[in-house]
N, C-alpha and C positions, 0 to 999 in steps of 0.2 A: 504494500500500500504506500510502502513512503516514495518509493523510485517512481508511482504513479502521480504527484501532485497532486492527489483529488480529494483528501481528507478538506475534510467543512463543504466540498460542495454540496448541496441539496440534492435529491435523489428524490422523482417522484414515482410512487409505485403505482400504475396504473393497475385497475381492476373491474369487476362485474361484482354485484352485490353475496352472488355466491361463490366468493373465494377473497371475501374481505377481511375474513376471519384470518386465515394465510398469509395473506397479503399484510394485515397489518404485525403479525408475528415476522415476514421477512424484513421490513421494515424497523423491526425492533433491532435484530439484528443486524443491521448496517448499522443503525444510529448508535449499538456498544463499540462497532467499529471507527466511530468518527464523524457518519454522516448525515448530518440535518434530511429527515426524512418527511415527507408528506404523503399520507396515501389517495390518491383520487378514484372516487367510484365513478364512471360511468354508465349509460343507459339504466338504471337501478338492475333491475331483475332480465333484462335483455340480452343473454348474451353476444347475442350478434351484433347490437350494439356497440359494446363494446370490443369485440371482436372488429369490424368495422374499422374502428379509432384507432385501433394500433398498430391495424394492418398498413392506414393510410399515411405515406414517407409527409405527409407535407404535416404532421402532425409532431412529429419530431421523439416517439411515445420511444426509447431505447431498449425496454425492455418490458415482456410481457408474460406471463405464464398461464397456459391455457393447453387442453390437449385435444387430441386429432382423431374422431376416432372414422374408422374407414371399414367397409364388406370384407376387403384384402390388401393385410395390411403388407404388401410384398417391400423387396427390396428396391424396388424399380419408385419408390412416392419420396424418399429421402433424395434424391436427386432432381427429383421434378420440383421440389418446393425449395430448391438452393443455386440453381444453375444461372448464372448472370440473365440468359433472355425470359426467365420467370419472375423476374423483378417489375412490376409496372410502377414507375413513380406518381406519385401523388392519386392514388385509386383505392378505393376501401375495396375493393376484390383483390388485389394483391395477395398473390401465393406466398411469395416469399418475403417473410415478414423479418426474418432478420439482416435484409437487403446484402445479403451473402453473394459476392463475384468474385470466380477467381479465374479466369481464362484456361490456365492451367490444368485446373482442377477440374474442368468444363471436358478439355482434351482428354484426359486418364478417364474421367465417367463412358466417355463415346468408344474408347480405346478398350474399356473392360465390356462393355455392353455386343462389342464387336468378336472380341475371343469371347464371349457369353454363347453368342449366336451361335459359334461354329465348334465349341467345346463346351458344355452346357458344365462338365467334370474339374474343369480346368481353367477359370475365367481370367487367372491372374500370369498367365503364363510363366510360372514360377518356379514351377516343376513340382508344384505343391499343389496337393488333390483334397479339396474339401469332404469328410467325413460323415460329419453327421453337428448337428447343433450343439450338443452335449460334447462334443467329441472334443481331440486335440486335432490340431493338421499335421500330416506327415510329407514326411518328403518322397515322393515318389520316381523312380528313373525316368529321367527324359529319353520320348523316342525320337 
């Protein structure tokens, strides 16, 4: 925190009336760390409301905590809500809400997505063979 300069800045914790309970406990603990905290509820009981607000960049909301839930929750929705061109500025539909680009990182997703396609076993061309969930990775011989 010290090499960050940001002790005493204010810190506003954006929120929905159901997760203010949360929201004001995270806020407790910033403020033992130093930082003048405020909590703001928006929409009261709405969550899209404020879902909405903090999705939109022109709003300036830095951080938000809220969860996602999806039919299928594959591997393939972590990349769709972080990839530079899922970014919309100043839009409350806005996917990617922690305005996340990295060119780079954009490159390796298309890159793994590509050996995905054509090695379903093998995505990371690594010589490393995915297991099982619980599992460890093992090294397998490259052919």
């Amino acid at each position: 925190m010290a090499q960050s300069h940001t002790k005493g800045t204010t810190v506003t914790v954006w929120t929905f009336v159901g997760f203010k309970g949360l929201s004001e406990y995270i806020g407790s603990v910033l403020q033992r760390l130093g930082y003048p905290i405020r909590v703001q509820v928006i929409g009261g009981n709405d969550f899209f409301a404020f879902y909405h607000y903090v999705t939109d960049s022109k709003n300036r909301a830095q951080a938000a905590g809220y969860w996602n839930v999806v039919p299928d929750p594959s591997s393939s929705e972590l990349p769709a809500l972080t990839r530079c061109d899922s970014f919309t500025r100043n839009d409350p539909n806005n996917l990617n809400t922690a305005e996340f680009c990295d060119p780079t990182i954009d490159t390796r997703i298309d890159e793994a997505r590509a050996k995905l396609a054509t090695d379903p076993a093998r995505p990371r061309g690594s010589g490393r063979r995915w297991i099982g969930p619980s599992s460890t990775r093992r090294r397998s011989s490259r052919s």
